[in-house]
Each structure stands twice: as C-alpha cells, then as structure tokens.
C-alpha positions in Angstrom: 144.4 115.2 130.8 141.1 114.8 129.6 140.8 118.1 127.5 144.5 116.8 126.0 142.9 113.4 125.0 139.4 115.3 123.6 142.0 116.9 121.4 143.7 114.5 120.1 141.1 112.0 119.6 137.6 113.6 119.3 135.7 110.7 118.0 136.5 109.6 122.0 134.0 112.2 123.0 131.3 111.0 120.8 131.4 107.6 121.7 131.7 108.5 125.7 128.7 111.6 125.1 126.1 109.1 123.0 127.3 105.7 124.3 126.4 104.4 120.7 128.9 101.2 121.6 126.2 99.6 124.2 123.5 97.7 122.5 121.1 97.6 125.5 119.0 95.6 126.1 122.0 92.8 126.5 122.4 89.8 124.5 119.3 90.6 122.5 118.8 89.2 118.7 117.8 92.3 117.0 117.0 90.4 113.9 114.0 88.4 116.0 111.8 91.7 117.3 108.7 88.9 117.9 110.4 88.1 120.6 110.0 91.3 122.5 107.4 93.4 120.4 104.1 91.4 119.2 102.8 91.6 115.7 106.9 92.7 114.3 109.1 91.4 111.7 112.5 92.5 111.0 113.2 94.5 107.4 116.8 95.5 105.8 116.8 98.3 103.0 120.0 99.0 100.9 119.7 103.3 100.9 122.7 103.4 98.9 126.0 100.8 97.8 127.5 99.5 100.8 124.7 101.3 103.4 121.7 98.9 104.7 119.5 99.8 107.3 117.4 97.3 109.1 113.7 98.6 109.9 111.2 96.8 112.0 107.8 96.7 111.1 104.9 96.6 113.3 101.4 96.4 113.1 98.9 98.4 115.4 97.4 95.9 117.6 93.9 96.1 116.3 95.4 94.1 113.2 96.9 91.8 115.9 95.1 88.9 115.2 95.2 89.1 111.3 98.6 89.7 111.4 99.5 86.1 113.7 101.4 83.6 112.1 101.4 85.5 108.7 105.2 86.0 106.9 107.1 89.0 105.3 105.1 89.0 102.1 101.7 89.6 104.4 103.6 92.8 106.0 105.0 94.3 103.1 101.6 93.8 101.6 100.2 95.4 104.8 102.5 98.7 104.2 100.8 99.2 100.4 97.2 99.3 102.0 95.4 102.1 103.0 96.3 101.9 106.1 98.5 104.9 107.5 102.3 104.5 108.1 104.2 106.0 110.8 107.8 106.4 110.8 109.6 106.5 114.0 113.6 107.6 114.4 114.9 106.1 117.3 118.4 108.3 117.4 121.5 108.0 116.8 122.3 104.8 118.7 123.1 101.5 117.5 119.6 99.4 118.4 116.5 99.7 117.2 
C-alpha cells in the first residue's frame, strides 16, 4: 500500500524522506538566535514579491566583545567592513 499512496500523493514522500515539518530544536523562537548562539541577530530579506528569507547574522567571536549590547544598524554596518563574509546553507529544512 505504500507504493499506491507514493503514487498518488508524492509530495508525501518528501515530507516523510526530508522531515522538513519538524522544527527541532522544540519550542524554539527562531526570531531570538541570542538566545542560543552569542554575538547573533535575526535578518529577513525580500528575494522576490511574496518570498522573504530570514538570515542570521553572526559575528566571529574575536569581535565578541565589540559586538555586546550593539543593535541591527552595528551588524549590518559590520557586513560592509572589510571583514570577510561567509555564507552558510543549512539545507532544505525549515530552521535555521
């Protein structure tokens, strides 16, 4: 029966292959990352009309300290410097 249900609903299998419905760690506010990562704010782009994507953005801990206590306008500042950015794609799941 489970072929028969692949068949006529395929988007089943992706959700049951990538699990992309479980946002774990549970009962976590994704929009507060200082909570769990030091030195992170959370960011939301708009890539096209109706599409945002929400980004964190840490600093490396050697700009730890500078960074404490300091609000979105210091980090975006921070990604202008000459500082080098690194990019990381967490998959295809639905948590950062």
């Amino acid at each position: 029966s489970v072929p028969f249900l692949v068949r006529l609903f395929p988007s089943l299998l992706t959700k049951f292959v990538y699990l992309n419905f479980l946002a774990f760690p549970f009962f976590v506010d994704y929009r507060r990352p200082e909570l769990l990562v030091n030195n992170t704010i959370s960011l939301y782009l708009t890539t096209e009309p109706g599409v945002t994507v929400g980004i964190w953005h840490t600093v490396p801990g050697s700009r730890g300290a500078e960074a404490q206590g300091k609000d979105q306008r210091w980090y975006e500042e921070a990604l202008g410097d000459a500082h080098p950015v690194i990019i990381y794609l967490h998959g295809n799941g639905g948590t950062r």
